[in-house]
C-alpha positions as CSV (number, residue, x, y, z in Angstrom):
1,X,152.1,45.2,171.3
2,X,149.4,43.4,170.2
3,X,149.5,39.9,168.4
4,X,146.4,40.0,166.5
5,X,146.7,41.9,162.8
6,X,145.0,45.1,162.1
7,X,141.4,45.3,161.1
8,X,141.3,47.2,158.4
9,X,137.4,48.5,158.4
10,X,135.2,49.7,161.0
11,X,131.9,49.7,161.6
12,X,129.3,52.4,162.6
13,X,126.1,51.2,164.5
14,X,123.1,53.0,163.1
15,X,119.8,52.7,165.8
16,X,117.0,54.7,166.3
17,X,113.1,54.1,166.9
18,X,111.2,51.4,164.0
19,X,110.2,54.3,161.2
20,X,112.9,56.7,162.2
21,X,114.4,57.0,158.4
22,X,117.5,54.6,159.3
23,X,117.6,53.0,155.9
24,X,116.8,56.1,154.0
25,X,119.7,57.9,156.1
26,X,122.2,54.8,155.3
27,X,121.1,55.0,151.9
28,X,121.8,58.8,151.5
29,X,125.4,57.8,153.1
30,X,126.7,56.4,150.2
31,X,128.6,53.4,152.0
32,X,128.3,49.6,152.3
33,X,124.5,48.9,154.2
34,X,124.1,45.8,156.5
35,X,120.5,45.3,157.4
36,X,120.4,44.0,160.6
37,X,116.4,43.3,160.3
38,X,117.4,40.3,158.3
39,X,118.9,38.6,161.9
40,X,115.6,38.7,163.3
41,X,114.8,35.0,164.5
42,X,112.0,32.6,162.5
43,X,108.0,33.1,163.7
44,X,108.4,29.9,165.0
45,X,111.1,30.3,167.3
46,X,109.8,29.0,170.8
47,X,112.1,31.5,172.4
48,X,110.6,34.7,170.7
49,X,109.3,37.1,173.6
50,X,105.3,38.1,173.2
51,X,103.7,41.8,174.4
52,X,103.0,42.0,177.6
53,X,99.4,41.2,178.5
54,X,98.8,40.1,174.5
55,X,99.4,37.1,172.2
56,X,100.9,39.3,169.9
57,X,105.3,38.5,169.5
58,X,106.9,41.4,170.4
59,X,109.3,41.7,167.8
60,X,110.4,45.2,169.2
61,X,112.0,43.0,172.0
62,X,115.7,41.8,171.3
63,X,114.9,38.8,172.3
64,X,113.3,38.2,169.2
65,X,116.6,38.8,167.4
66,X,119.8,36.6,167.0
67,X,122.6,39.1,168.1
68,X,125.3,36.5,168.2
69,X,124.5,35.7,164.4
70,X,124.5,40.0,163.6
71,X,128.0,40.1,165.4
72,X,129.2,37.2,163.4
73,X,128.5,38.8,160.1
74,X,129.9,42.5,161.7
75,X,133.1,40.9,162.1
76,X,133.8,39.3,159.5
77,X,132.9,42.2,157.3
78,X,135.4,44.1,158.6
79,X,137.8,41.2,158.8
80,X,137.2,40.0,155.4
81,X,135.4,42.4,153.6
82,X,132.4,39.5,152.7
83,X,129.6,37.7,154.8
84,X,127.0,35.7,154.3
85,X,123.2,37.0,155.2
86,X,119.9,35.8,155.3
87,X,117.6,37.3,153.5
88,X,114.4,37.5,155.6
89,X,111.1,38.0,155.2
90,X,109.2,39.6,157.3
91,X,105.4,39.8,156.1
92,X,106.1,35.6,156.7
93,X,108.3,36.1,159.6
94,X,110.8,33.4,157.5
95,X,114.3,33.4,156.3
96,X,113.9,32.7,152.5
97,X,117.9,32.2,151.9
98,X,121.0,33.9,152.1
99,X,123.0,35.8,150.3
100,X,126.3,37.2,150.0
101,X,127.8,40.8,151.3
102,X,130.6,41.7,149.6
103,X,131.9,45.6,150.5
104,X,135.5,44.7,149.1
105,X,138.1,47.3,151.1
106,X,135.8,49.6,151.9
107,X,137.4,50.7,155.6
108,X,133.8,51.8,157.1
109,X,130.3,50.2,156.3
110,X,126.8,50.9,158.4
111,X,124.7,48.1,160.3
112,X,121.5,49.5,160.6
113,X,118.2,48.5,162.8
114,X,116.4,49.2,165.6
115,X,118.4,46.7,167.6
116,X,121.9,47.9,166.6
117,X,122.8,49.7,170.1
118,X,122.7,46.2,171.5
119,X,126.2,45.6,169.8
120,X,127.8,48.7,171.0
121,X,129.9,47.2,174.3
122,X,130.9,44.1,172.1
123,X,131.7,45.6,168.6
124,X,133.8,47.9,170.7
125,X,135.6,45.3,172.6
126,X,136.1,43.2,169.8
127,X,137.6,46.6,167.9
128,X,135.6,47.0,165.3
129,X,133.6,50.0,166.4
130,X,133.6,53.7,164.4
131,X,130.6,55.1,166.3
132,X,127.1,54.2,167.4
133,X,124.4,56.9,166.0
134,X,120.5,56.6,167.3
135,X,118.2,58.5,165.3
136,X,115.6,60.8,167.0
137,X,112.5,62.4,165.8
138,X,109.1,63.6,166.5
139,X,107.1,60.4,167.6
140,X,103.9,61.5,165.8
141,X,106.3,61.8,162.6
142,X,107.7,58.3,163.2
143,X,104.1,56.5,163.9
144,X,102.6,58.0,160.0
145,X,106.3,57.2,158.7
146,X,106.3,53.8,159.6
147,X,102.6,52.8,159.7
148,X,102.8,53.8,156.4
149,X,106.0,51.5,155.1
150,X,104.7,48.5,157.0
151,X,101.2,49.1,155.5
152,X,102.7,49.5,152.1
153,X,104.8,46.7,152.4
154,X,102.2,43.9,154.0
155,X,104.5,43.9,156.6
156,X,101.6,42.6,158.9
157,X,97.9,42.9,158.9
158,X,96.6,46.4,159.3
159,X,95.0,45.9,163.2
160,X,98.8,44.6,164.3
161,X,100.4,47.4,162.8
162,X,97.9,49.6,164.6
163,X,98.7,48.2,168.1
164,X,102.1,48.1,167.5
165,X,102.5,51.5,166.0
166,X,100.6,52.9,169.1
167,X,102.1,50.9,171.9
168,X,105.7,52.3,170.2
169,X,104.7,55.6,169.8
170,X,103.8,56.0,173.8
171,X,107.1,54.4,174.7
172,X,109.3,56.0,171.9
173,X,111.2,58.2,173.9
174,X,111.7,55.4,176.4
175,X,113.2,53.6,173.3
176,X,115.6,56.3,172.5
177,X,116.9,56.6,176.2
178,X,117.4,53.0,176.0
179,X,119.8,52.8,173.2
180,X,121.8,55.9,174.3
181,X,122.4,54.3,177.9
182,X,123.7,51.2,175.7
183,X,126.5,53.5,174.4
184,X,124.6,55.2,171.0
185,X,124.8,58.9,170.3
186,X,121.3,60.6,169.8
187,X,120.9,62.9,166.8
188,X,119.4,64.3,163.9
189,X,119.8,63.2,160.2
190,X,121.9,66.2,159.5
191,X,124.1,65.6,162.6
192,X,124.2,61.4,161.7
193,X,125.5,62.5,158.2
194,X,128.4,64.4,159.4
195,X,129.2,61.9,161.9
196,X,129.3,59.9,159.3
197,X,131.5,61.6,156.7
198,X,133.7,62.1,159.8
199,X,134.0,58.7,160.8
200,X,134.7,58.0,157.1
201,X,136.9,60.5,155.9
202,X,139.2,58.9,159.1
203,X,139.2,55.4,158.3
204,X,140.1,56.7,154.6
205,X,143.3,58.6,155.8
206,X,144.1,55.5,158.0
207,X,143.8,53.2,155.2
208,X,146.0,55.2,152.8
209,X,148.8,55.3,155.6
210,X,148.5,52.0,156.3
211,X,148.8,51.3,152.8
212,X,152.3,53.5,152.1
């Protein structure tokens, strides 16, 4: 029998391609959100990767996010129900402060971001997995989507977003086959959503036993 006490919420891993509707899709959930964009590391950062055969960062590596710092938060989430996050910037590519995450006993929450199917292997050893989704779409669809956020937003000047949005359009489905060989489940939205109800009608039914 294990000695360590039960965790009473899970988390499910929500990946996909930068653009692919992850936030709106966690949004339309209806749980707890983590936003794993705001672990990516400081412009400044002398370990941040940059594009092959460019100057530009390549902040579509994960290199140039802090995974040990996104697991952190994951665990005690579901250990706690609160965390601290910092709240990042990324037109400045700065953290601007922190703040506090508090999903009280929820018993599942998403992390979402295109680097979330690099936690799969340890939020699964460490027990607090529900599922790992990766979102897949038409890459045409995802280049207008998200050139049209990050333009909107001032994300990053326009000729950036341009080669960036190109270069991941050509390597898109690369991207995808990426995050499933890490352990994510490719789908649609539709698909994600029942996943998700799944997922969270079972951590509901185990929390209400564990409870009586």
């Amino acid at each position: 029998m294990s000695s360590h006490p039960p965790i009473p919420t899970r988390v499910v891993l929500l990946c996909g391609p930068s653009g692919g509707g992850k936030s709106r899709l966690a949004a339309r959930s209806g749980l707890p959100v983590l936003r794993l964009d705001d672990f990516y590391k400081e412009g400044d950062d002398p370990t941040l990767p940059v594009v092959a055969g460019g100057t530009d960062i390549d902040w579509d590596a994960p290199a140039s996010w802090d995974a040990d710092i996104a697991v952190a938060a994951i665990v005690e989430l579901c250990r706690t129900g609160r965390t601290r996050v910092p709240v990042y910037d990324l037109a400045t590519s700065s953290r601007t402060g922190e703040e506090s995450l508090d999903i009280e006993r929820t018993p599942l929450f998403i992390a979402e971001g295109v680097f979330a199917a690099e936690l799969v292997d340890r939020c699964r050893e460490l027990g607090v997995l529900a599922d790992a989704l990766c979102l897949r779409g038409r890459p045409s669809t995802t280049f207008r989507r998200r050139f049209l956020r990050d333009l909107k937003e001032g994300r990053k000047s326009v000729l950036f977003l341009l080669r960036r949005g190109w270069r991941l359009m050509r390597s898109e489905r690369t991207i995808v086959a990426r995050q499933v060989a890490l352990g994510a489940h490719a789908c649609n939205k539709e698909e994600a959503l029942g996943r998700l109800a799944a997922a969270a009608a079972g951590r509901c039914r185990k929390a209400r036993t564990t409870a009586t």
